[in-house]
C-alpha positions as CSV (number, residue, x, y, z in Angstrom):
1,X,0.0,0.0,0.0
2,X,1.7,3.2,-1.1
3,X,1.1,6.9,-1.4
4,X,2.8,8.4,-3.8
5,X,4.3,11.3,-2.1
6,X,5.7,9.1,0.5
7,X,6.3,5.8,-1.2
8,X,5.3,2.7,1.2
9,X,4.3,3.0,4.7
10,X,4.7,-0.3,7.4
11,X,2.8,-1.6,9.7
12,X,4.4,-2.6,12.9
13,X,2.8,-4.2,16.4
14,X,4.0,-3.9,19.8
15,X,3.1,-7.4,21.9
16,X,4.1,-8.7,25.2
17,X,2.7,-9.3,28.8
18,X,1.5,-7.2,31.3
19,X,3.6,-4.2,32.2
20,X,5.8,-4.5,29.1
21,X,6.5,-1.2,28.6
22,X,4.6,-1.2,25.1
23,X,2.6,2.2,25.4
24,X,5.9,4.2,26.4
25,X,7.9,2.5,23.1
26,X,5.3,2.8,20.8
27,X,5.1,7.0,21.7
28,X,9.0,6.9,21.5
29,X,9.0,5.2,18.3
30,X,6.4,7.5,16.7
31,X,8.7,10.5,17.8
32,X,11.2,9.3,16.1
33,X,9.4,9.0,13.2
34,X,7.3,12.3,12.9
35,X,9.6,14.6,11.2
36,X,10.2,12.0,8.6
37,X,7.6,12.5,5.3
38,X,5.1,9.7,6.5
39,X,2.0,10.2,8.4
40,X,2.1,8.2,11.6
41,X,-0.7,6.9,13.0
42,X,-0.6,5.0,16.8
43,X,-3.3,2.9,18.1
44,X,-4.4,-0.5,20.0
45,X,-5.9,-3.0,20.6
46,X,-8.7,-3.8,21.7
47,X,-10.0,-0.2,20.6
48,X,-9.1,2.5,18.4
49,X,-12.4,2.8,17.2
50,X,-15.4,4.1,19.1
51,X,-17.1,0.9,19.1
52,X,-14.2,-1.8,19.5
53,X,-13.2,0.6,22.2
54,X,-16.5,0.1,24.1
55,X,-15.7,-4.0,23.1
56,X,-12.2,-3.4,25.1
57,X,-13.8,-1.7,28.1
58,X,-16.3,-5.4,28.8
59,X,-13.3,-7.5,27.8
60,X,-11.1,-5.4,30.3
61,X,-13.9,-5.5,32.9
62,X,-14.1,-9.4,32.6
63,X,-17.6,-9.5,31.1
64,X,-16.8,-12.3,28.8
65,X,-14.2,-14.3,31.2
66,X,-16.9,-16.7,32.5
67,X,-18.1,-17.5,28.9
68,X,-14.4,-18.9,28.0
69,X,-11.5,-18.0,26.2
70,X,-13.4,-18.3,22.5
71,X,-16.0,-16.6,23.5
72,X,-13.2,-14.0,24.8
73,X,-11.2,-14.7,21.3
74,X,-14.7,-14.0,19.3
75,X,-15.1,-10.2,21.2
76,X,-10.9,-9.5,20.4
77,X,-12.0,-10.5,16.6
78,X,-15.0,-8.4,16.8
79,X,-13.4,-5.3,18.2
80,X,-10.4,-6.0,15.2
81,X,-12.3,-6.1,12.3
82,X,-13.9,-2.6,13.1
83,X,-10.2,-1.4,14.0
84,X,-8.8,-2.7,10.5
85,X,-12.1,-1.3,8.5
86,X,-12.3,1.8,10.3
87,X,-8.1,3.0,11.0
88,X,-5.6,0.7,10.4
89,X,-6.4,-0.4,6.7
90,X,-7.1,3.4,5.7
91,X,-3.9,4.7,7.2
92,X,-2.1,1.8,5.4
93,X,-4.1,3.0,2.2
94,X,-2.4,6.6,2.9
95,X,1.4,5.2,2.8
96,X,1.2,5.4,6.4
97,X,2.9,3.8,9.2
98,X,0.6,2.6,11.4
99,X,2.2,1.6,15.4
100,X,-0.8,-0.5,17.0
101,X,-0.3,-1.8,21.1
102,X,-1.6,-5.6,20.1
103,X,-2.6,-7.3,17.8
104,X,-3.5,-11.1,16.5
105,X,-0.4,-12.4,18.4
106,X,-2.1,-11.8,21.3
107,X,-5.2,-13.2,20.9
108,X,-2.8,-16.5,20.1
109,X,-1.1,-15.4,23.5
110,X,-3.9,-14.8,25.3
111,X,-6.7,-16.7,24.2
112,X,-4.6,-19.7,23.1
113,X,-1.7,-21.2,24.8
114,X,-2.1,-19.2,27.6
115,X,-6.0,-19.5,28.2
116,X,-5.9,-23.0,30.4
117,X,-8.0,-23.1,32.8
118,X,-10.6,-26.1,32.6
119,X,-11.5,-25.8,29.4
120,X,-8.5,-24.9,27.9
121,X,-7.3,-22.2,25.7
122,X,-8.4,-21.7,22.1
123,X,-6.8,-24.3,19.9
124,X,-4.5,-23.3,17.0
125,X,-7.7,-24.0,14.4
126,X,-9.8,-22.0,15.8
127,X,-7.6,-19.0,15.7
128,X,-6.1,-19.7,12.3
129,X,-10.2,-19.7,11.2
130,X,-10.7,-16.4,13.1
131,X,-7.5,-14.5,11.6
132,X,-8.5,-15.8,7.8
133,X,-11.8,-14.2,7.9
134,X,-10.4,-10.9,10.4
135,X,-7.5,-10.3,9.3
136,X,-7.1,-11.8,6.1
137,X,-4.0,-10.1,4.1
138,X,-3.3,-7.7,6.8
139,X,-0.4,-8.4,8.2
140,X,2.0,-6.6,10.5
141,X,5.3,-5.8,8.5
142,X,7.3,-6.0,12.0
143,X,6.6,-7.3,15.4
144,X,8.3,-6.2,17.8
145,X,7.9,-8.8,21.1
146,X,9.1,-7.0,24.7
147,X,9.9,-9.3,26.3
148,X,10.5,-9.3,30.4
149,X,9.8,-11.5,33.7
150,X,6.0,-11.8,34.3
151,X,7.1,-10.7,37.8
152,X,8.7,-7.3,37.3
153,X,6.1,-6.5,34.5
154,X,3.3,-7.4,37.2
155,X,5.1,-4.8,39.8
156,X,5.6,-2.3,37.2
157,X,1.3,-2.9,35.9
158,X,0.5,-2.4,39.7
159,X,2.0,0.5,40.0
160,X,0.9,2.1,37.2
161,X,-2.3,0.9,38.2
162,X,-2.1,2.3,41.8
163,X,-1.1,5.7,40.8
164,X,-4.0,6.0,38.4
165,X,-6.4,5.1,41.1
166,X,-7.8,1.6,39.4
167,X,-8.1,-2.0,40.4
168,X,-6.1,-4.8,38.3
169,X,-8.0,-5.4,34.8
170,X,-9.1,-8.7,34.0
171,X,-5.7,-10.1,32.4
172,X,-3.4,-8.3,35.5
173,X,-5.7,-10.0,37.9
174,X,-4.8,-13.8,36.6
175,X,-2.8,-15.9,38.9
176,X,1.1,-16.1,37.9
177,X,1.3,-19.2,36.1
178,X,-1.2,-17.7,33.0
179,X,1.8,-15.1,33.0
180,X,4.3,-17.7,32.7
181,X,2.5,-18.9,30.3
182,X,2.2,-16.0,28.0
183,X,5.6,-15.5,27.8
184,X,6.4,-18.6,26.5
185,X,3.5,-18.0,24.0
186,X,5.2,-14.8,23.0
187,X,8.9,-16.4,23.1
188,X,7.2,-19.2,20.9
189,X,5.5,-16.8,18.3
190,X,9.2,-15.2,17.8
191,X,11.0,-18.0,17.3
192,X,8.5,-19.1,14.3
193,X,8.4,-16.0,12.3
194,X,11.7,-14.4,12.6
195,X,11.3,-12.7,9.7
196,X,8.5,-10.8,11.1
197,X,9.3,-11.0,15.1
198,X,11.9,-9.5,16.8
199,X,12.3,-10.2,20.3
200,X,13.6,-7.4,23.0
201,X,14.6,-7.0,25.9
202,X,11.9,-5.0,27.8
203,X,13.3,-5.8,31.1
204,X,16.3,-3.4,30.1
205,X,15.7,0.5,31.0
206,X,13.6,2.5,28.6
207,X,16.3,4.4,27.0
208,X,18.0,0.8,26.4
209,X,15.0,-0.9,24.6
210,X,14.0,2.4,22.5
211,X,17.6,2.2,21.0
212,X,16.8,-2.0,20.4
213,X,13.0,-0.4,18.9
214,X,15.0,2.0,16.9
215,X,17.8,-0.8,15.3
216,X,15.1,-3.1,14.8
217,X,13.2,-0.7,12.6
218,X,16.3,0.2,10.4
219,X,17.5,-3.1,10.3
220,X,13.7,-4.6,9.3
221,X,12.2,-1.8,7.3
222,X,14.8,0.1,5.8
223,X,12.7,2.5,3.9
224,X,11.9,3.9,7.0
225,X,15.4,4.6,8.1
226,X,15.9,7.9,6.6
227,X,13.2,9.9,8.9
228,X,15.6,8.1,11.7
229,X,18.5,9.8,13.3
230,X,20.8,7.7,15.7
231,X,21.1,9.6,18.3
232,X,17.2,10.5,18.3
233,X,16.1,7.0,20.7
């Protein structure tokens, strides 16, 4: 998808566990990227839209946990497709670069391996099913995986959570084996698709993993690199 002022955009995903640090990257990342000629445009999921917004704020709130993780899967799929019809596949459309907190791989994360409990997570044909018809061609150009302890991203969630005044959502509230266990969902997604994935490490301070954001960027979508300075992370 081009515009021909601009040439191609990208489009690039944040994903990782709780307390990740992906809101603060994706921000830094777009800075980077502002004074260069493209149009960025930075979203997430679930939400970015009006109404897959109102979908995130019942997911978030646990409305759907006691209906199981595919009912859980289903609302994630419903809240994407109005995400990719109404923002991300029109930026794209512009020669865009689109910077989205979440997408599919979580709902494999998630939803699949991570989902257990006594019915199990979704399984790996029920999510291939839901991406076909969601998600279809639209696919990130770079994922970028932060990746940290489900421990220290836990502490760092609570705090941020404490200092806003709010109660642990829905996924922070989960016992720390479904943490452990989305990790190794994530670690497992990277090491599949390393041309797409990149792992980093989140644990690291910020300044340190917007520099590993920055090279992966350059070194992945080099069309990009000219709006980049070095010394700008």
């Amino acid at each position: 998808m081009t515009d021909a002022g601009t040439g191609p955009g990208a489009f690039i995903t944040f994903e990782g566990g709780e307390g990740a640090g992906k809101s603060t990257q994706i921000a830094r990342l777009a800075a980077l990227l502002r004074p260069g000629p493209r149009e960025v445009v930075t979203t997430r999921e679930p939400g970015g839209t009006p109404r897959a917004e109102r979908i995130r704020a019942a997911l978030l709130a646990g409305a759907a946990k006691p209906y199981g993780p595919f009912a859980e899967a289903l609302l994630f799929s419903a809240a994407r497709l109005d995400h990719l019809d109404g923002v991300i596949r029109p930026a794209l459309a512009r020669g865009a670069v689109v910077l989205c907190d979440r997408f599919c791989d979580s709902t494999r994360a998630y939803q699949g391996a991570a989902g257990g409990g006594a019915a199990g997570g979704v399984d790996e044909a029920g999510l291939d099913a839901l991406e076909r018809v969601v998600v279809g061609p639209t696919r990130p150009d770079l994922t970028l995986i932060l990746d940290l302890p489900p421990e220290t991203g836990l502490a760092r969630a609570g705090r941020r959570g404490r200092a806003a005044g709010e109660a642990p959502d829905r996924f922070e509230a989960e016992a720390l084996g479904f943490h452990q266990r989305l990790r190794a969902a994530f670690r497992a997604i990277a090491a599949a698709e390393p041309g797409r994935c990149v792992l980093v490490d989140a644990a690291a301070e910020p300044d340190a993993v917007a520099e590993a954001v920055r090279a992966a960027v350059v070194d992945r979508l080099p069309h990009l690199a000219a709006g980049i300075r070095r010394d700008a992370a």
